[in-house]
C-alpha positions in Angstrom: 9.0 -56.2 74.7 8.6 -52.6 75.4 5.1 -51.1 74.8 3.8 -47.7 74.9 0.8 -48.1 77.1 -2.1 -45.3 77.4 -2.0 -43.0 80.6 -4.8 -43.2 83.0 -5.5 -39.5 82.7 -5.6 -39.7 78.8 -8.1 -42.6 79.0 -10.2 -40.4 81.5 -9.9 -37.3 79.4 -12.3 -39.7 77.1 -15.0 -39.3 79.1 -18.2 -37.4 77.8 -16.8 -37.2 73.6 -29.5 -74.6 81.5 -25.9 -75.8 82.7 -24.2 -77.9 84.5 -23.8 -77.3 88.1 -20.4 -79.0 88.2 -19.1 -76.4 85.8 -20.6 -73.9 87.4 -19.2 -74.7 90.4 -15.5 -75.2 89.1 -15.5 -71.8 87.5 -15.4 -69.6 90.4 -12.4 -68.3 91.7 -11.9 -65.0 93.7 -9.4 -62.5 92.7 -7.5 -60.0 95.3 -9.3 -56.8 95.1 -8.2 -53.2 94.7 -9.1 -52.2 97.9 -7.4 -54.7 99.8 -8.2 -58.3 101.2 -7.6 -61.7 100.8 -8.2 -63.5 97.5 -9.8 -65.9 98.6 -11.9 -64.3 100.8 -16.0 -65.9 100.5 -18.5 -64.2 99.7 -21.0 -62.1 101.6 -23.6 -63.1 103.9 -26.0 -60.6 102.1 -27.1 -61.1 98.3 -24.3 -59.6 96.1 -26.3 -57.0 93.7 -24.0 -56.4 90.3 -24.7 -55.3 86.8 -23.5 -56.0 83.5 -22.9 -53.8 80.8 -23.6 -54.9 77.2 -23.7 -53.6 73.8 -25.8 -55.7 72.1 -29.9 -54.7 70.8 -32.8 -55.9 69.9 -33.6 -60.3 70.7 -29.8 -60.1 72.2 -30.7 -58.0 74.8 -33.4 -59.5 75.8 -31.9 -63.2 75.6 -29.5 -61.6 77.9 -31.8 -60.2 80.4 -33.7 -63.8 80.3 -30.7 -65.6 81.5 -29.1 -62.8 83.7 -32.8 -64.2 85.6 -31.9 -67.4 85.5 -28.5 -67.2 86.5 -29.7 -65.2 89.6 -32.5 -67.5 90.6 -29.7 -70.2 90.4 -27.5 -68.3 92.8 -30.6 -68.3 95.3 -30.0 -65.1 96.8 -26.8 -65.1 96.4 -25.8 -63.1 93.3 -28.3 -60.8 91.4 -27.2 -59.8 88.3 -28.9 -57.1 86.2 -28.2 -57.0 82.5 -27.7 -53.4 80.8 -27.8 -52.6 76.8 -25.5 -49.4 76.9 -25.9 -48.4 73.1 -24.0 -49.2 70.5 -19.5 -49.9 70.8 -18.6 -46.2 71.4 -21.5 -45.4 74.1 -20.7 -48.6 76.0 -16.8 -47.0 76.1 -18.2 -43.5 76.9 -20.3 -45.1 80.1 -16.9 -47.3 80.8 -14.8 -43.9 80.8 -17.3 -41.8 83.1 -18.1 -44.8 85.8 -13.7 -45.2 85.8 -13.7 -41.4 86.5 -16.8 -40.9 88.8 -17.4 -44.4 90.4 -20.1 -47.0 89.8 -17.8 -49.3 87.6 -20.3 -52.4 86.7 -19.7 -56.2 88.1 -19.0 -57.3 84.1 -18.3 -55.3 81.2 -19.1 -56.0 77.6 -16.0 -55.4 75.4 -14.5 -55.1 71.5 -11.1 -55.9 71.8 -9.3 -52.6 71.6 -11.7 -50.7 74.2 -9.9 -54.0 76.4 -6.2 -52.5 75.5 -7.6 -49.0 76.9 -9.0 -50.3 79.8 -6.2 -52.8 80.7 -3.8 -49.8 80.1 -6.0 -47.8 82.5 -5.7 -50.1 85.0 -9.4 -50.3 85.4 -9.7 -54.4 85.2 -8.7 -57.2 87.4 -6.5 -59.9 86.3 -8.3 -62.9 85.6 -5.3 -65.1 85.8 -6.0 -65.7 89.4 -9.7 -66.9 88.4 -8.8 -69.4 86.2 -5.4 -71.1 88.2 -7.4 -71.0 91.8 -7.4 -74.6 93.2 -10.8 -74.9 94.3 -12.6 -72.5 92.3 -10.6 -72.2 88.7 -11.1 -74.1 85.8 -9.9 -77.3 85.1 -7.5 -78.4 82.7 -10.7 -80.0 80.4 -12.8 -76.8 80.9 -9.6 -74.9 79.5 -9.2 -77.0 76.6 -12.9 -77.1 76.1 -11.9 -73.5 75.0 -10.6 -72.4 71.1 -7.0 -71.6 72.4 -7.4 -68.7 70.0 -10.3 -67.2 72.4 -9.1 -68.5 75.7 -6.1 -66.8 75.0 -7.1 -63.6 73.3 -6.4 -61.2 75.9 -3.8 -62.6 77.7 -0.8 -61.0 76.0 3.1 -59.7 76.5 1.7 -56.2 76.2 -0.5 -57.0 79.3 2.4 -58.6 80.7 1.2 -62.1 80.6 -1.9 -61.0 82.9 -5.5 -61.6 81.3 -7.7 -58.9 80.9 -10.9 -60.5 79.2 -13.0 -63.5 79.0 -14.2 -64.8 75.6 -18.1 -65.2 74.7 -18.4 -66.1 71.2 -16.8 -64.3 68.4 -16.8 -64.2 64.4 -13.8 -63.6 61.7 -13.3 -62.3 58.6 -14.1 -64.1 56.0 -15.0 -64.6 51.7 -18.3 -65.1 50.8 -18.7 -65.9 47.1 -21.1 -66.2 44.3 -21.4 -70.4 43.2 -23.1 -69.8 40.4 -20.4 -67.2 39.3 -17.6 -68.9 39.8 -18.9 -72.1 37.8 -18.7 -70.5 34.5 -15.1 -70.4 34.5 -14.8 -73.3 35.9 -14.4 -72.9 39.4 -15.8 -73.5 42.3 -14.1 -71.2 44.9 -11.7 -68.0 44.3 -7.9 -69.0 44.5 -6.8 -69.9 47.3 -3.3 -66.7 47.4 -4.1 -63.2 47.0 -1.5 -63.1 43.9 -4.0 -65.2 41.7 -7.3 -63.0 42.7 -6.7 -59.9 40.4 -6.3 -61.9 37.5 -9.2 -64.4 39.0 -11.3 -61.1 39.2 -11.0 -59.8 35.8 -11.9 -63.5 34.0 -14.6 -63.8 36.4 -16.1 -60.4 35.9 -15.9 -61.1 31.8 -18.1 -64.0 32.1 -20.9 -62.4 34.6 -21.8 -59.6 32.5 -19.0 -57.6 33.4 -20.5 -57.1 37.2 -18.1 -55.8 39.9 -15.9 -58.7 41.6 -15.3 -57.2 45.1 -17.3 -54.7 46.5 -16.1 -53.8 49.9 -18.0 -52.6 52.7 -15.6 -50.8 54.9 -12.3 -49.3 53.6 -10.3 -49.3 56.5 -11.7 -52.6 58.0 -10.9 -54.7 55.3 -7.5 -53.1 54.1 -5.9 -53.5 57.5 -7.9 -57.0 57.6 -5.9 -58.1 54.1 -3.1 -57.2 55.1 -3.2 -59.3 58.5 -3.9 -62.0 55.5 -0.5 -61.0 54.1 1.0 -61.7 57.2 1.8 -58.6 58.6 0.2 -56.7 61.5 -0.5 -53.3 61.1 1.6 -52.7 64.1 5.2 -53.2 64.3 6.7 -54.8 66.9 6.4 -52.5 70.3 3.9 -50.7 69.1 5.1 -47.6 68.6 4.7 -47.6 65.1 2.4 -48.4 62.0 3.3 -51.4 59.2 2.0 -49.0 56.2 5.8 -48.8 55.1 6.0 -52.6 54.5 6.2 -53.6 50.8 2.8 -55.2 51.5 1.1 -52.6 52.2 1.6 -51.1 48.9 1.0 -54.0 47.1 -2.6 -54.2 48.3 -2.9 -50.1 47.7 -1.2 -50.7 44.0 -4.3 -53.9 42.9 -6.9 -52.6 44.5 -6.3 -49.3 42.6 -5.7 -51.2 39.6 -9.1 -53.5 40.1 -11.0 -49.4 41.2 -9.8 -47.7 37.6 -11.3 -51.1 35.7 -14.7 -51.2 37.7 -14.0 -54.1 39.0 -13.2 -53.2 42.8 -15.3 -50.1 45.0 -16.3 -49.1 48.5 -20.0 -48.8 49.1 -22.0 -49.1 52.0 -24.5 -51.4 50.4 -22.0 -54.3 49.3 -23.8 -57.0 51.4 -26.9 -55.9 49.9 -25.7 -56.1 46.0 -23.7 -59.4 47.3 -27.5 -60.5 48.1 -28.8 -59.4 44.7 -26.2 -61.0 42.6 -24.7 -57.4 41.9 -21.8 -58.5 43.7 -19.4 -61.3 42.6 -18.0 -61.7 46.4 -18.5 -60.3 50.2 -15.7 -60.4 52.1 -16.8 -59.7 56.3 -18.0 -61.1 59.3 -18.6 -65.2 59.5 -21.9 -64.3 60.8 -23.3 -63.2 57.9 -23.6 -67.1 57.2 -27.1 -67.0 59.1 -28.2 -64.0 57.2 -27.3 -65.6 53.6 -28.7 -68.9 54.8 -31.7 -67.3 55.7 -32.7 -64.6 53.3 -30.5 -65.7 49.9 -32.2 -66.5 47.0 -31.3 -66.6 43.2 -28.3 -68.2 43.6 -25.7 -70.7 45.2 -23.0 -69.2 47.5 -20.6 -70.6 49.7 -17.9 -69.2 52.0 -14.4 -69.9 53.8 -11.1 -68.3 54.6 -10.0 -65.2 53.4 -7.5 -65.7 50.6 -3.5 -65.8 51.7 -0.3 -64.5 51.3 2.1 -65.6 53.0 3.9 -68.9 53.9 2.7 -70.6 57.0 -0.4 -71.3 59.0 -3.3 -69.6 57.9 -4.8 -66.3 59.5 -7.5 -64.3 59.5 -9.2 -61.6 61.7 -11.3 -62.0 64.7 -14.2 -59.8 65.5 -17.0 -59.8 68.3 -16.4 -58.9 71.9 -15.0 -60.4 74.9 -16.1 -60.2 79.0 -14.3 -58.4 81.6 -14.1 -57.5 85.4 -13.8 -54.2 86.5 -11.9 -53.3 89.6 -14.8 -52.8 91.8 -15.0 -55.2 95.8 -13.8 -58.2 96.2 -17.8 -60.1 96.6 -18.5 -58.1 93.2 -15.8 -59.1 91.0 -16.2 -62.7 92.4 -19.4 -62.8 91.1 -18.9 -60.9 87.9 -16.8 -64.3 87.4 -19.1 -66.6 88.1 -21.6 -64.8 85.6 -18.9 -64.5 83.2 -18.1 -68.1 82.6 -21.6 -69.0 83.9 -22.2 -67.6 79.9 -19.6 -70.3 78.3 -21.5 -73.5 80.2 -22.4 -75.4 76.7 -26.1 -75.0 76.3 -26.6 -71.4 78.0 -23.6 -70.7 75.6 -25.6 -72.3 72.9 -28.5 -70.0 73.3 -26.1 -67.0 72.8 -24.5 -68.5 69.7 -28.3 -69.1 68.1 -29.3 -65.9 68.7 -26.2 -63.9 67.6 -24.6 -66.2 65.0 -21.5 -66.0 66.6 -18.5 -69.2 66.5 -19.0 -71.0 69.7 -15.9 -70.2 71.9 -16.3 -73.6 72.9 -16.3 -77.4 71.8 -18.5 -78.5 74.1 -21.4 -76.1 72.8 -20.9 -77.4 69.3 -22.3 -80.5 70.6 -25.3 -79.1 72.2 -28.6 -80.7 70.4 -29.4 -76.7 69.5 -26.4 -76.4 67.9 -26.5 -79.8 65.7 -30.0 -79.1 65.0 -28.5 -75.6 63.7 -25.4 -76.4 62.2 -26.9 -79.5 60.5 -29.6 -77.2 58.6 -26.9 -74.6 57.8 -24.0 -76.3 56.9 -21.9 -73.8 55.5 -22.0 -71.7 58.5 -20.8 -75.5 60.0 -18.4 -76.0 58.0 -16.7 -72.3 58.6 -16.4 -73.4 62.7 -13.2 -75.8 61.1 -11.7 -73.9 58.5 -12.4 -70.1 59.6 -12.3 -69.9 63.4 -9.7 -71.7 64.0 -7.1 -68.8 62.5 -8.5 -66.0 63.9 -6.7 -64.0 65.6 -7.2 -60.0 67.3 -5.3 -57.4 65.2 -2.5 -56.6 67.3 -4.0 -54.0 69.9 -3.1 -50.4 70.7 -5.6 -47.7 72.0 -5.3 -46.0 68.5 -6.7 -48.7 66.6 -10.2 -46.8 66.6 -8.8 -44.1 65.1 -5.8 -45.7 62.3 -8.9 -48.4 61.1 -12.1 -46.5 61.1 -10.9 -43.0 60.0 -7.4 -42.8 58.9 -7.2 -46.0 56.7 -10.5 -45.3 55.3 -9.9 -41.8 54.2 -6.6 -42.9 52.8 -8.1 -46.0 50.4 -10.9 -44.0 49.4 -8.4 -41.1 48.4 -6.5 -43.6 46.3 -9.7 -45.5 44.8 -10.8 -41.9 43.7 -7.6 -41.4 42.1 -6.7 -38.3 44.4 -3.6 -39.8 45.4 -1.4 -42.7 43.8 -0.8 -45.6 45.7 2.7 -44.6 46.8 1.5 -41.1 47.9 -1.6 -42.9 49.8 1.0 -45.5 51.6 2.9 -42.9 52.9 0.1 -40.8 54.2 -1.5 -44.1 55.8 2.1 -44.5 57.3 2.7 -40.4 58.8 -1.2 -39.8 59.8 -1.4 -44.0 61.5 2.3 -43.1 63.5 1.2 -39.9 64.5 -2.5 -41.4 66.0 -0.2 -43.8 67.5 1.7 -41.1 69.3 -1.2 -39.3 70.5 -2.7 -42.4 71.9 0.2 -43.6 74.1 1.1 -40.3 75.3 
C-alpha cells in the first residue's frame, strides 16, 4: 500500500511552534542501534543513566517517578531511569521535535498515537520488532497473548511497513454514557443499539425528561470523526492521501446532527460532562475513563455505559484513546534499557498501579487479575463490565501526521459552522472534504 509519509525536514521544521522477575527477565531484548553494533551486544559495565519523557500531571507523575525508583533500585546499578512530566500532548511533541533536531533524544518517550506516525515517519524510533522476537530476551508467546491484540498490535502497521514503532501502557475508548433514570421512562434501559434508531430515540426521550438536551457533545471534531469510525469508515481513505468526508456517511452524520442542533436537542459545549453530571444532559459520549469519575462523584441518578452505538454490519468498533511507549534512536545500552523499563511498566501489578491511578483499560489480562484490580473492578462494576464490551473494539483512527490538524481544528470549525446554521450540511461536507485533503497535503509533503 503506498503511503505518503512526512519528511524528516518537515517534522524538524516543527520544532519551537512489584513484579515478577521472570517476566522481567524475558522482556529484554537488544535492538541494533543507529550508530552501529551488534544487536545483541550486552550492556555496559557502567550504570546506564536514561530518562523518560511523559505527559501526564499531578498523582500520575508522581506514581511514575515512585516506580521509575523502584525499577532502578531493581536494576542494582545497572539502569537508572529518571522520569520527566514534559507538559501537556503538544509540549511533550515540541521537546520530541527540538531533542530529534539538537540531540539529547530520551531513553523512552511518552506518546498519543499520531505524534508516533510523525516520529516513525521521521525516522526517529527504533523498531521494536527485534525486542519482542529475540530468543533469549523477547517475549514469550504467553506474555504476547497476555496482551489485548488490539494494543499489542497498535503500532505495528503496513504504513510502518510491518515494523513496530510503540509499546502499549494502558489506554481508554470512546464510549456512551447514559442517564438510567432517563431512559426508564420510555421504557428503556439503554439507547438503541444502530445509530439509525438514535434520532428518533432522542426526540421520545427528550419529550419525557422535560424536554432536556439528548446529546451534548464535548468536542466537535473528536466525536464526529469518532462516529463516523462507528459507521465504519476511517476518515482516511485507503493510502492516505486523502480524506473520507465525501463518503455518503459523512453526510449523513452532518445532515441528523443538524437536524437534532435546529430542535435543541443536540449542541457543542465545553461543559457537557459537567451537565451529563447534573442531569442537564441525557448522554455523554467520551473517554471509558470517565467511569471512575461518574463512579466516584455521581449523584442524583443511575447511569450506566457501554459501546458507542453502530452502523455498520460486522464486528463492532470504536475508538481508542491514551498513549503508547517508544524508543528513540539514541545507543545501543540506552535503548536496551529503555526496553526493559518499557515492558517493566506492563508486569501485572506495577501495571495495576498505573491502571488505578489513571483509570485506564489494562493492556493486559494478567493485570485484571491483580487483587488491586478485583478489589477495584469489583466496587465499580460498570467500569468492569466496559473491559469486555468496550476495549475489546477499539481501535487507533487510521494515522497520518495531519490528524492534529483535520480533528482538532478543521472538523471542529466545520460542525460548529453547520450546528450554527452558517453552512448546510452538504456545503459543510464539502468544506470538511477540500480544507481535511489539503492538511493532508501539507503534512506529507
Amino acid at each position: 500500500m503506498e503511503q505518503h509519509k512526512i519528511s524528516r525536514r518537515g517534522f524538524l521544521l516543527g520544532v519551537g511552534g512489584v513484579a515478577s522477575a521472570s517476566f522481567l527477565a524475558a522482556c529484554v531484548a537488544p535492538v541494533a542501534p543507529a550508530t552501529g553494533g551488534s544487536a545483541a551486544a550486552p550492556m555496559a559495565d557502567s550504570v546506564i543513566e536514561i530518562e523518560y519523557w511523559h505527559r501526564m500531571g499531578g498523582d500520575t507523575a508522581l506514581l511514575l517517578e515512585t516506580l521509575a525508583a523502584e525499577f532502578t533500585e531493581q536494576m542494582e546499578g545497572r539502569i537508572k531511569v529518571t522520569s520527566l512530566a514534559q507538559g501537556n500532548i503538544q509540549e511533550l511533541n515540541q521537546k520530541v521535535r527540538a531533542a530529534a533536531a539538537g540531540g539529547g533524544l530520551p531513553g523512552a518517550t511518552m506518546g498519543d498515537d499520531y505524534d508516533i506516525t510523525q516520529y516513525a515517519f521521521s525516522n526517529i524510533l527504533v523498531d521494536l520488532n527485534e525486542y519482542v522476537a529475540h530468543p533469549e530476551f523477547g517475549l514469550s508467546q504467553a506474555q504476547i497473548d497476555d496482551i489485548l491484540p488490539n494494543q499489542f498490535n497498535r503500532h505495528k502497521l503496513d504504513i510502518y511497513d510491518g515494523k513496530m514503532m510503540a509499546f502499549t501502557q494502558g489506554f481508554s475508548a470512546f464510549t456512551t454514557f447514559w442517564n438510567v433514570d432517563a431512559t426508564r421512562k420510555i421504557g428503556l434501559e439503554r439507547p438503541p443499539a444502530s445509530w439509525n434508531d438514535f434520532p428518533g430515540y432522542v426526540r421520545t426521550l427528550s419529550a419525557a425528561n422535560d424536554d432536556k438536551p439528548g446529546w451534548l457533545i464535548s468536542g466537535a471534531g473528536d466525536r464526529f470523526i469518532s462516529c463516523l469510525l462507528t459507521y465504519g469508515v476511517s476518515w482516511l481513505k485507503e493510502g492516505g492521501q486523502e480524506s473520507n468526508f465525501d463518503a455518503p456517511e459523512a453526510l449523513e452524520i452532518m445532515t441528523w446532527w443538524r437536524e437534532l442542533s435546529d430542535e435543541g436537542l443536540l449542541a457543542v459545549t465545553g461543559d457537557a460532562r459537567d451537565l451529563f453530571m447534573a442531569g442537564e444532559n441525557l448522554h455523554y459520549m467520551d473517554s471509558s475513563g470517565n467511569a471512575a469519575r461518574f463512579h466516584a462523584s455521581l449523584e442524583g441518578f443511575q447511569w450506566d455505559a457501554g459501546l458507542p452505538l453502530q452502523r455498520h454490519d460486522g464486528t463492532p468498533i470504536t475508538e481508542t484513546y491514551g498513549p503508547v511507549n517508544a524508543i528513540p534512536v539514541t545507543s545501543a545500552d540506552e535503548q536496551l534499557a529503555g526496553w526493559r523499563w518499557i515492558t517493566w511498566l506492563l508486569t501485572p501489578e506495577v501495571h495495576a498501579r498505573y491502571v488505578k491511578q489513571t483509570s485506564y483499560f489494562p493492556s493486559t489480562r494478567s493485570a485484571v487479575e491483580t487483587p488491586l484490580l478485583q478489589e477495584t473492578y469489583s466496587d465499580n462494576v460498570i467500569a468492569r463490565k466496559l473491559i469486555d464490551e468496550v476495549s475489546v473494539f477499539a481501535q487507533i483512527l487510521a494515522p497520518s501526521p495531519a490528524l492534529p490538524e483535520v480533528r482538532g481544528q478543521i472538523t471542529a470549525n466545520v460542525v460548529n459552522e453547520v450546528l450554527l446554521q452558517q453552512l448546510t450540511p452538504e456545503e459543510g461536507v464539502r468544506k470538511l472534504k477540500a480544507e481535511a485533503d489539503a492538511a493532508i497535503r501539507r503534512a506529507t509533503l
